[in-house]
C-alpha positions as CSV (number, residue, x, y, z in Angstrom):
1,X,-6.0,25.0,19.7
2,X,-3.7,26.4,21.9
3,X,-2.2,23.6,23.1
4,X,-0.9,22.3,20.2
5,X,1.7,24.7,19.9
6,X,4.4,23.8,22.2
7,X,3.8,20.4,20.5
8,X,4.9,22.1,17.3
9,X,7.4,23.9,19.0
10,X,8.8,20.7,20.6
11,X,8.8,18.7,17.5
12,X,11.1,21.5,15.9
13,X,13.7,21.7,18.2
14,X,13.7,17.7,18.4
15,X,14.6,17.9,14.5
16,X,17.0,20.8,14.7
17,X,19.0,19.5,17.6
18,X,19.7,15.7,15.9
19,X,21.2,17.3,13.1
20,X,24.4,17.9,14.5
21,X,24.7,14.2,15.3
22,X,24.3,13.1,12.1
23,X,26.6,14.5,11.1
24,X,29.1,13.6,13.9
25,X,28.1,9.6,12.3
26,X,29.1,10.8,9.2
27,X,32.7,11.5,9.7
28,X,36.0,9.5,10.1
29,X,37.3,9.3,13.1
30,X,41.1,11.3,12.1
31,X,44.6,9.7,11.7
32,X,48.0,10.0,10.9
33,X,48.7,11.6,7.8
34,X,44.8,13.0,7.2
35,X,44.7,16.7,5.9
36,X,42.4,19.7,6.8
37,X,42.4,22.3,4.2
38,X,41.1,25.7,6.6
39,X,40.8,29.0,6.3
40,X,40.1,30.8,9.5
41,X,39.3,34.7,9.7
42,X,37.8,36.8,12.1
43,X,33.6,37.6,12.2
44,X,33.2,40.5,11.4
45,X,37.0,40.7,9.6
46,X,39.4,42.4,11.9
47,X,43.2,44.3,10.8
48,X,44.9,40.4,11.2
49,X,44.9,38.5,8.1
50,X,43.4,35.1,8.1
51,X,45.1,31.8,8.5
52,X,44.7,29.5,5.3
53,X,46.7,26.4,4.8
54,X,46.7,22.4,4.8
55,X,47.3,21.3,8.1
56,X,48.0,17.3,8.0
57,X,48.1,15.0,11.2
58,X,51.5,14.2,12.4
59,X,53.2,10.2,12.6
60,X,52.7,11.2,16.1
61,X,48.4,12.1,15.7
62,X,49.1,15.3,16.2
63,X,48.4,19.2,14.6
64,X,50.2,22.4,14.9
65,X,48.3,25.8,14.1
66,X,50.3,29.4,13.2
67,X,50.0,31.7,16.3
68,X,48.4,28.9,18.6
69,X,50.9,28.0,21.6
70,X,48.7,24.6,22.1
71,X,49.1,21.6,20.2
72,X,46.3,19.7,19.2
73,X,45.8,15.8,19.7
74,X,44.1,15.0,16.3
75,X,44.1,10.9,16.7
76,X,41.0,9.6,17.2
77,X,38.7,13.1,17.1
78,X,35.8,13.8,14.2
79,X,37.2,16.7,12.1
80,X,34.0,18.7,13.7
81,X,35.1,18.2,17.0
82,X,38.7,19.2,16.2
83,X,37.6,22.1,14.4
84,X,35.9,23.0,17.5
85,X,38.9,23.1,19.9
86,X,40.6,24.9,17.2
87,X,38.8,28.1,17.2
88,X,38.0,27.5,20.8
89,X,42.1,28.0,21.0
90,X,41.8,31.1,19.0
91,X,39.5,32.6,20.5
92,X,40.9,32.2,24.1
93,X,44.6,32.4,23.2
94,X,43.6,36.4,21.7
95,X,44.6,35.9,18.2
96,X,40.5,36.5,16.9
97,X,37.6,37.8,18.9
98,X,35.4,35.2,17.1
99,X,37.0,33.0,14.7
100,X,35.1,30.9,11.7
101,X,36.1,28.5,9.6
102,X,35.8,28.0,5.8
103,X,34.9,25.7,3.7
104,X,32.3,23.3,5.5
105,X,34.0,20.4,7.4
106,X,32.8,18.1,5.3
107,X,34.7,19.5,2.2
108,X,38.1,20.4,3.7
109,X,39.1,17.2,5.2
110,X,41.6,15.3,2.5
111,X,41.7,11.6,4.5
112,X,44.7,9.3,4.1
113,X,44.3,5.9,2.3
114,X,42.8,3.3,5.0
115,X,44.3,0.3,5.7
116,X,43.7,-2.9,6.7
117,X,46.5,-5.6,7.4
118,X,46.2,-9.2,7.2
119,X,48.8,-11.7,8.3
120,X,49.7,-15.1,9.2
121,X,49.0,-18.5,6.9
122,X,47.9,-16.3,3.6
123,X,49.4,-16.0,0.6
124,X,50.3,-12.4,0.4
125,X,51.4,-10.9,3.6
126,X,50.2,-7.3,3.6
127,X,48.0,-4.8,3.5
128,X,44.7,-4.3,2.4
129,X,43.0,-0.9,1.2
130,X,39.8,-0.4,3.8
131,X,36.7,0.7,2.1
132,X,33.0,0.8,3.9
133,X,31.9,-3.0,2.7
134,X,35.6,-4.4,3.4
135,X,34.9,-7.8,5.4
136,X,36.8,-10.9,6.8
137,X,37.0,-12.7,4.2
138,X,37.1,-10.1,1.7
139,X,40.0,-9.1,3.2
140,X,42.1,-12.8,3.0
141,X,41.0,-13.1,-0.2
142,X,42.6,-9.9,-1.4
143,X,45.8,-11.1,-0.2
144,X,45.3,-13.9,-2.0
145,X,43.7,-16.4,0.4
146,X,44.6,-19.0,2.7
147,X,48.0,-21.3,2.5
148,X,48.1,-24.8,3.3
149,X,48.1,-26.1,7.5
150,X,46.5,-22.2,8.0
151,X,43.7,-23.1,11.2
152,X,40.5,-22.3,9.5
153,X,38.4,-22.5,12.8
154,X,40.8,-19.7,14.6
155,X,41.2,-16.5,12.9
156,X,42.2,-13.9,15.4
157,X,41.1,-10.2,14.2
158,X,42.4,-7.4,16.1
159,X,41.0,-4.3,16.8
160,X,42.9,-1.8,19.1
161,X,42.8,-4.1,22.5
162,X,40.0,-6.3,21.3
163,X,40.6,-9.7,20.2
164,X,38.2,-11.7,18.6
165,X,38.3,-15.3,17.2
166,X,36.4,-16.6,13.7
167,X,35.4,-19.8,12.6
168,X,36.1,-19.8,8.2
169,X,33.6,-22.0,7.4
170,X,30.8,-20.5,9.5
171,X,31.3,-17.1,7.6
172,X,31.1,-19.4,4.4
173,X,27.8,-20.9,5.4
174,X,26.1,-18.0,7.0
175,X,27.7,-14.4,5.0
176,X,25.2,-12.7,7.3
177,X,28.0,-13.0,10.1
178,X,31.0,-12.4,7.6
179,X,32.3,-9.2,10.2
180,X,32.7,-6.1,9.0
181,X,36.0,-4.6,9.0
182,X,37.3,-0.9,10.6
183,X,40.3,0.8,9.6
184,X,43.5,-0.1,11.6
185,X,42.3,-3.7,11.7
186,X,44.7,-6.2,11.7
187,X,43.5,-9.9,10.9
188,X,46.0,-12.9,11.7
189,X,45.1,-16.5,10.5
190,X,47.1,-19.0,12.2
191,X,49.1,-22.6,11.6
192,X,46.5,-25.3,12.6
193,X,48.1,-27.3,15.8
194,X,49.6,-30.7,14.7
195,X,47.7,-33.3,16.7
196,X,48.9,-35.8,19.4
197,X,49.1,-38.3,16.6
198,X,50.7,-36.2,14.6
């Protein structure tokens, strides 16, 4: 009987120590013009009054704190992990012995609309609002599709350095491989190439 204990034991700390990472995969990844509602206070509450306020990401993807001398790159960090290096910075810049945060992360993050842009041979020039089931084609349709001489067989979509190149009618044909789309993406549909006969 006895050895099914650390077993037990095991098992617990297996399902204790993934719940931190889902919750990491639950969060946007921060951007310009996000907002982080926060209270932070001393544990157990000290003479200094806690720091409450909305603290939005700069143009520039950055945050400013009261009574911190560092500034925070916010740009492409979870709200969690920012959080982190925030009262990491309080704690070790003397402002609070041990600093917490209120409310949950979860519930004091106010993002900025997403967007998605789509240019080239479409109709509407522009940008699209991102939400989770935004794909390819979803996205050129909502700028009202594709104009005449637009090169169906070499849609370029662009994400951060990565450049990758879609055929129209396979997406038609097989929705299965219709891509998914991220925030920030940008999606260009070029002229088709007049021919040698042409």
């Amino acid at each position: 009987m006895m050895c099914c204990q650390p077993i037990a034991i095991s098992l617990a700390f297996l399902v204790l120590a993934t719940v931190p990472v889902a919750l990491h995969a639950q969060e946007e990844i921060l951007q310009p013009g996000d907002q982080l509602n926060l209270t932070i206070s001393d544990d157990p509450p000290s003479a200094k009054t806690s720091i409450a306020g909305v603290f939005t990401v700069s143009k520039e993807g950055k945050l400013r704190l009261p009574h911190l001398k560092k500034e925070f790159r916010a740009t492409g960090l979870r709200p969690s992990v920012l959080v982190d290096e925030i009262l990491k910075a309080y704690r070790e810049e003397g402002v609070f012995k041990h600093p917490t945060v209120a409310p949950r992360i979860t519930e004091s993050v106010q993002l900025a609309t997403r967007f998605v842009e789509v240019a080239g041979r479409v109709k509407e020039v522009g940008k699209v609002s991102y939400r989770p089931d935004l794909t390819l084609l979803g996205a050129i349709s909502a700028r009202g599709g594709f104009t005449h001489g637009a090169d169906l067989e070499c849609i370029r979509l662009i994400r951060g350095e990565s450049v990758t190149v879609h055929h129209f009618k396979n997406s038609i044909t097989t929705p299965n491989i219709d891509v998914k789309l991220r925030p920030g993406d940008r999606i260009v549909v070029p002229a088709k190439r007049k021919s040698a006969e042409e």
